[in-house]
C-alpha positions in Angstrom: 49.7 65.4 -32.4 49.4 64.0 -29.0 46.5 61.6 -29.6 48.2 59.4 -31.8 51.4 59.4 -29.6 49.0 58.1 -27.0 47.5 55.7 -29.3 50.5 54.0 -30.9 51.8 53.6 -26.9 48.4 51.8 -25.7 48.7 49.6 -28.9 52.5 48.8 -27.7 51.4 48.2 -24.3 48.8 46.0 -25.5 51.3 43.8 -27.7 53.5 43.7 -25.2 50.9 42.1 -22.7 49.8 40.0 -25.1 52.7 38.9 -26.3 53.6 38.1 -22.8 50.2 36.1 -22.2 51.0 33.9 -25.2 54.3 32.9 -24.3 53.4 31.9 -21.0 50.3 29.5 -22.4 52.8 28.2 -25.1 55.3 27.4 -22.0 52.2 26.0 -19.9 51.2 23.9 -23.2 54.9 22.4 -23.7 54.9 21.6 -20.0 51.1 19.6 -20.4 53.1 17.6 -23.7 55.8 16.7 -21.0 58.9 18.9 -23.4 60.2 21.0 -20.9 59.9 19.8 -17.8 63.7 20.2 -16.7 63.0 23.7 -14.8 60.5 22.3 -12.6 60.6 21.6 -9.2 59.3 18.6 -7.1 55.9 21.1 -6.5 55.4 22.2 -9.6 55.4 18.7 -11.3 53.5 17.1 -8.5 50.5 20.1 -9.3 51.0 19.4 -12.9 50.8 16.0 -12.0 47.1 16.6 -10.6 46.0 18.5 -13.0 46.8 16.2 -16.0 45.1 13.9 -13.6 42.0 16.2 -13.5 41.9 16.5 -17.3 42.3 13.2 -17.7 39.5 12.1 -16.0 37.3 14.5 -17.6 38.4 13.2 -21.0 37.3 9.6 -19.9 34.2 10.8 -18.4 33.3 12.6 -21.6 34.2 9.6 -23.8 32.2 7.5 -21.4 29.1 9.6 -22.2 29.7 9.5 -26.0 30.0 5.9 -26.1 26.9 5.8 -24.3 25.3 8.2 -26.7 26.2 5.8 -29.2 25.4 3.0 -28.0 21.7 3.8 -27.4 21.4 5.4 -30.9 22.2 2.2 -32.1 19.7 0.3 -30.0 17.2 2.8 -31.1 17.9 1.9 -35.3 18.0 -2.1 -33.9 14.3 -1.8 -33.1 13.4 0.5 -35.7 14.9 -2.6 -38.4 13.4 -5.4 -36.1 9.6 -3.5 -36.3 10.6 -3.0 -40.2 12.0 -6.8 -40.5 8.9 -7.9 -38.6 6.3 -6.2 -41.4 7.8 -7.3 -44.1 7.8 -11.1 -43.0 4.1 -10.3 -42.9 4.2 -8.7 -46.1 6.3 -12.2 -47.4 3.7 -14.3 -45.1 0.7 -12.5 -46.6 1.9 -12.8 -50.3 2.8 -16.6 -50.2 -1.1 -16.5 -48.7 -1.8 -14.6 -52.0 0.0 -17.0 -54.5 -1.3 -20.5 -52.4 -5.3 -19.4 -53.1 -4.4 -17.7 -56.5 -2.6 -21.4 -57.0 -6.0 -22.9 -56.1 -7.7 -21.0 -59.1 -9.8 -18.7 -56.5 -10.5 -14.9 -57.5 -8.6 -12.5 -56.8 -11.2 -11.1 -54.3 -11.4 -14.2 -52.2 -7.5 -12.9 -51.7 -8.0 -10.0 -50.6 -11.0 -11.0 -48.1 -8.8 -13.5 -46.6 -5.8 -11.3 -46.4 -7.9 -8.7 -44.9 -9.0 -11.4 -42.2 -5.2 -12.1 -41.3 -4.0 -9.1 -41.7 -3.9 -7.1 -38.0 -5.5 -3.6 -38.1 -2.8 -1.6 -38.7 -3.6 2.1 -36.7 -1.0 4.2 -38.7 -1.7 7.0 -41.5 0.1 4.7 -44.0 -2.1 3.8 -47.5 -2.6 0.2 -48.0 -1.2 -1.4 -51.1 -2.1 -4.8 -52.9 -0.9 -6.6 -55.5 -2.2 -9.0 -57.8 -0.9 -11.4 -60.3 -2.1 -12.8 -63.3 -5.0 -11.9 -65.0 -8.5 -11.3 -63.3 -10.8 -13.7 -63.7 -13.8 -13.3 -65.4 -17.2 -13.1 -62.8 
């Protein structure tokens, strides 16, 4: 009969402490919004002063470092599209090749040995593709 007694008191005297603890942070919180700042003396809004100071300066710093984040992500996908804009003028470059010797009424194998000649080695895994258009002429 005794052990819940005890219980139910500890659980009182927890809610009561904190209870207590929230109302302070929600007081501390109104007086970091600037609402009730009337009860304070000349100390107490010069420390709050500094510390919104502090806190500010740590919010800049962060932001500072996200922008910078940011920004170098960004410069990252600009090269990325430049080396991608750069290969497909070559592709453009190497089809107009195509369609000027196919124009001509060479084979379609003459193409492809003088794309292969202008075409740079290319060291990645990637499979080569080639098109060709019209009909194949006869040998």
């Amino acid at each position: 009969m005794d052990q819940p007694c005890l219980e139910l008191q500890l659980e009182n005297s927890t809610y009561t402490i904190l209870s207590k603890e929230i109302e302070e942070q929600t007081q501390e919180l109104r007086k970091i919004k600037g609402e009730e700042l009337h009860g304070m003396d000349i100390e107490e809004l010069h420390k709050l002063e500094k510390d919104l100071e502090i806190g500010l300066r740590r919010v800049t710093e962060t932001k500072g470092e996200k922008f910078l984040e940011e920004i170098t992500a960004l410069q990252q996908k600009e090269a990325q599209l430049m080396e991608e804009n750069q290969r497909l003028k070559q592709m453009e470059n190497l089809f107009s090749v195509q369609t000027h010797v196919l124009e001509q009424g060479q084979s379609s194998e003459s193409v492809t040995n003088i794309c292969s000649l202008s075409d740079p080695p290319q060291d990645n895994d990637s499979s080569e593709t080639s098109l060709r258009l019209g009909l194949p002429f006869p040998n």
